[in-house]
C-alpha positions in Angstrom: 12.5 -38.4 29.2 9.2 -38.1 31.0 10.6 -36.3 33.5 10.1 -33.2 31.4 14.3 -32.6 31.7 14.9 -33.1 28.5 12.2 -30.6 26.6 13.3 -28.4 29.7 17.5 -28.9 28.2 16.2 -28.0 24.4 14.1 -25.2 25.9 17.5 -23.8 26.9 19.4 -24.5 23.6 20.8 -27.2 24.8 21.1 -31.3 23.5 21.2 -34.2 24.6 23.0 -37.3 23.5 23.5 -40.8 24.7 26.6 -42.4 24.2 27.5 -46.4 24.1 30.2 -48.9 23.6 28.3 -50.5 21.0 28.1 -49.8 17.3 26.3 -47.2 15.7 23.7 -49.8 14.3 23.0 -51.3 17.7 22.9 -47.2 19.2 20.3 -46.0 16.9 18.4 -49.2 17.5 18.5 -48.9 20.6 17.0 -45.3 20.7 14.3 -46.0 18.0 13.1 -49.0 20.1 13.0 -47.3 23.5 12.1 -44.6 21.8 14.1 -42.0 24.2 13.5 -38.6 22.3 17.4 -38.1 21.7 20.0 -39.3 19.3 22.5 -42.4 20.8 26.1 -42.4 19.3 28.2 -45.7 19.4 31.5 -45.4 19.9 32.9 -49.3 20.1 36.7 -48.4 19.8 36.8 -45.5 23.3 37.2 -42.5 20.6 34.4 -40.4 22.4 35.3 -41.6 25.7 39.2 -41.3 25.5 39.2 -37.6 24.0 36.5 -36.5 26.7 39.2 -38.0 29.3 42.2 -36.7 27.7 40.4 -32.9 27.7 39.8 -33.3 31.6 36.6 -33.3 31.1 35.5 -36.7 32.5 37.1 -40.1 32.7 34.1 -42.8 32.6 35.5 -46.4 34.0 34.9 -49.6 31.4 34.4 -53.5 32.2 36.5 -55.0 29.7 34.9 -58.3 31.4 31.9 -58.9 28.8 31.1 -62.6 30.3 27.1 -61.8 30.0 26.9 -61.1 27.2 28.7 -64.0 25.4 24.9 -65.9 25.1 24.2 -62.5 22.7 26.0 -62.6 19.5 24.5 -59.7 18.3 26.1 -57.8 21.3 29.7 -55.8 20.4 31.9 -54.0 22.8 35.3 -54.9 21.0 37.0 -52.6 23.5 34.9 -53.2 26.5 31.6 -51.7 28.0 31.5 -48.1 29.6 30.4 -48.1 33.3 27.9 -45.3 33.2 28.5 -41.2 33.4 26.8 -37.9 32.8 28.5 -34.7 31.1 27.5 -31.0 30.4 29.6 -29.1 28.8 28.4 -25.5 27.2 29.5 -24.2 23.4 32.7 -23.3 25.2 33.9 -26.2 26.8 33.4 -25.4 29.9 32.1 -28.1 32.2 28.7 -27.7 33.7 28.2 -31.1 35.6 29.9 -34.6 35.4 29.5 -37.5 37.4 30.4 -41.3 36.9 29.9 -44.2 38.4 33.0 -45.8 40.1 32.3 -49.6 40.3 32.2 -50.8 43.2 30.5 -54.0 45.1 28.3 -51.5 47.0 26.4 -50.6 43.4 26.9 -54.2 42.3 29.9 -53.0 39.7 28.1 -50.8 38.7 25.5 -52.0 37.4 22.7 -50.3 39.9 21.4 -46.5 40.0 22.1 -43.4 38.2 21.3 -39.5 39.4 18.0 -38.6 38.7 17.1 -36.0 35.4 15.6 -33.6 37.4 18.8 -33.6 39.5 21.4 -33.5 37.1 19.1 -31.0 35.2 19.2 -29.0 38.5 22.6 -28.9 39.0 23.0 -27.8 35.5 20.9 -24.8 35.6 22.9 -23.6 38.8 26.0 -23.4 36.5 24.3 -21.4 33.5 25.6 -18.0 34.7 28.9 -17.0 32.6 32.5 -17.2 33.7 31.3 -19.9 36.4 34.6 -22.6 37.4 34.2 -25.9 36.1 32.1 -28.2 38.0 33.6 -30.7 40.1 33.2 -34.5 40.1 29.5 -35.5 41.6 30.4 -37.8 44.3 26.8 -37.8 45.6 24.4 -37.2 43.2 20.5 -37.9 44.4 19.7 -41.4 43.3 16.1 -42.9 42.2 16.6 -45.8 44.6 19.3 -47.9 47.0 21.1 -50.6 45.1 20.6 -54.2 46.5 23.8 -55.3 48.9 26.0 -57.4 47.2 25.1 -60.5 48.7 21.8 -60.2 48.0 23.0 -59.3 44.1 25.2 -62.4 44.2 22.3 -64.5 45.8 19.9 -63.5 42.6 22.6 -64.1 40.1 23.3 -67.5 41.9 19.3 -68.3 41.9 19.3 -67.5 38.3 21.8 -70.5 38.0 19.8 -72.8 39.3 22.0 -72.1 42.9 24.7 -74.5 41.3 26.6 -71.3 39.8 26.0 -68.0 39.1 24.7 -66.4 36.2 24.1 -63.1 35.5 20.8 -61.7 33.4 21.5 -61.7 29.9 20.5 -58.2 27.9 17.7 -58.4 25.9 16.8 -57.5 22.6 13.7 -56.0 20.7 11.8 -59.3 19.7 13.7 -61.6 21.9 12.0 -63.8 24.7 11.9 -62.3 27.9 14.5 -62.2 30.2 14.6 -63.7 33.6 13.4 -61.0 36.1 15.0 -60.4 39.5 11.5 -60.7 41.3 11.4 -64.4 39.8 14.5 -65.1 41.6 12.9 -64.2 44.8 10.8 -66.7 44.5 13.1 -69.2 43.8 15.2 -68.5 46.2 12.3 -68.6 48.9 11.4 -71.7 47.3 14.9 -73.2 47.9 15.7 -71.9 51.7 12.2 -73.9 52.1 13.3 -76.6 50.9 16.0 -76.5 53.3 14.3 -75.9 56.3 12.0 -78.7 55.9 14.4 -81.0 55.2 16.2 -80.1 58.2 12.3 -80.6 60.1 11.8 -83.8 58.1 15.0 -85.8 57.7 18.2 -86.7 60.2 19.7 -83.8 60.6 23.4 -85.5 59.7 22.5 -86.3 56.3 21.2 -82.9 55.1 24.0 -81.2 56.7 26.3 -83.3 54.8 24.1 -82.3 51.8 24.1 -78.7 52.3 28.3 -78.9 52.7 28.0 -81.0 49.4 25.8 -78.5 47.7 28.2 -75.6 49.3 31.1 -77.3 47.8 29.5 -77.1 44.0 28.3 -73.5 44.6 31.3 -71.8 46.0 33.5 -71.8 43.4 31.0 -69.9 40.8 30.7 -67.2 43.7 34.4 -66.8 44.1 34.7 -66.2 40.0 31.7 -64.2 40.1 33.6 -61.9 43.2 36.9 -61.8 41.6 35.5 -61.0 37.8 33.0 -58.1 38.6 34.6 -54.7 39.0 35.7 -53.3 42.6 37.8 -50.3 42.3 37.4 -48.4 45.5 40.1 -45.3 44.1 42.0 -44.4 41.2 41.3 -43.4 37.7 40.1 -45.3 34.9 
């Protein structure tokens, strides 16, 4: 990490470890090509996730939804993708922080920001001293950045579609073209509500109003899926 956290977590005799719903192939690919400093453990089938939820330790949420990444065949979550977390936990089992991220429409199902390393490594190091309780559930960790508002997140997804449905930005792979980039889809979008304002300037106003309803008409029922298939689970447990 080049925030220095994780030389500061080894300095303390700790490790760190990344965990995903993907195979084991796909993890240590993953942390050879991004080449994060720290080993990445697959675990496709939940075993990781279910026995850290079972020991009360933390219960991470997962999309079972995988609809992105059908154009990846190389992608594999044969039990669903985890929503992301952080645990620490010392030699004893006793929890030193643990937050995860409840998806929600605010933080676009999740798919938006995560605490900070020199936070979570903060908030760590104020737990080291022996026969400390268990550390309670971060429900407002310090965050890198906002997340964009959900119509704005539908409105990119829709402009990556072409605005005639929405699509959402595919993963990408080591070697693989690059992937459409949200600041693209600014563009086009300012490109598109252009259009529309000088074709309200330029032509009779009854006929592109009529078009915009007809174009409104082919969009909207992409934006409904889209709002009932992400994730929006404002309480309960995973």
């Amino acid at each position: 990490m080049k925030s220095g956290a994780l030389d500061a977590v080894r300095a303390a005799g700790g490790e760190v470890f990344g965990l995903t719903s993907e195979p084991q192939s796909l993890a240590t690919e993953a942390s050879e090509a991004w080449a994060l400093g720290y080993p990445c453990v697959g675990d496709p089938h939940h075993e990781i996730r279910d026995a850290c939820q079972d020991r009360g330790w933390l219960g991470v949420f997962a999309n079972e939804n995988a609809g992105h990444l059908r154009r990846r065949p190389w992608a594999s979550h044969p039990k669903g993708y985890f929503q992301p977390g952080v645990l620490a936990i010392n030699r004893a089992g006793r929890v030193l922080y643990r937050w995860r991220c409840r998806p929600l429409r605010q933080n676009m199902s999740g798919a938006g920001q995560r605490p900070t390393p020199q936070y979570v490594w903060a908030e760590i190091q104020s737990r080291l001293t022996p026969n400390t309780a268990n550390a309670a559930l971060d429900e407002a960790p310090e965050f890198a950045r906002r997340d964009a508002p959900w119509p704005l997140f539908v409105a990119l997804l829709l402009a990556h579609g072409w605005f005639l449905r929405p699509r959402a930005f595919p993963l990408a792979r080591l070697g693989d073209e690059p992937s459409a980039k949200p600041q693209r889809m600014f563009r086009r979008m300012a490109v598109f509500a252009g259009a529309w304002v000088a074709a309200f300037a330029l032509l009779p106003i009854a006929w592109v109003a009529l078009g915009l309803v007809a174009w409104a008409a082919v969009a909207a029922p992409g934006v409904v899926a889209l709002h009932r298939q992400f994730q929006h689970i404002p309480q309960g447990e995973p």
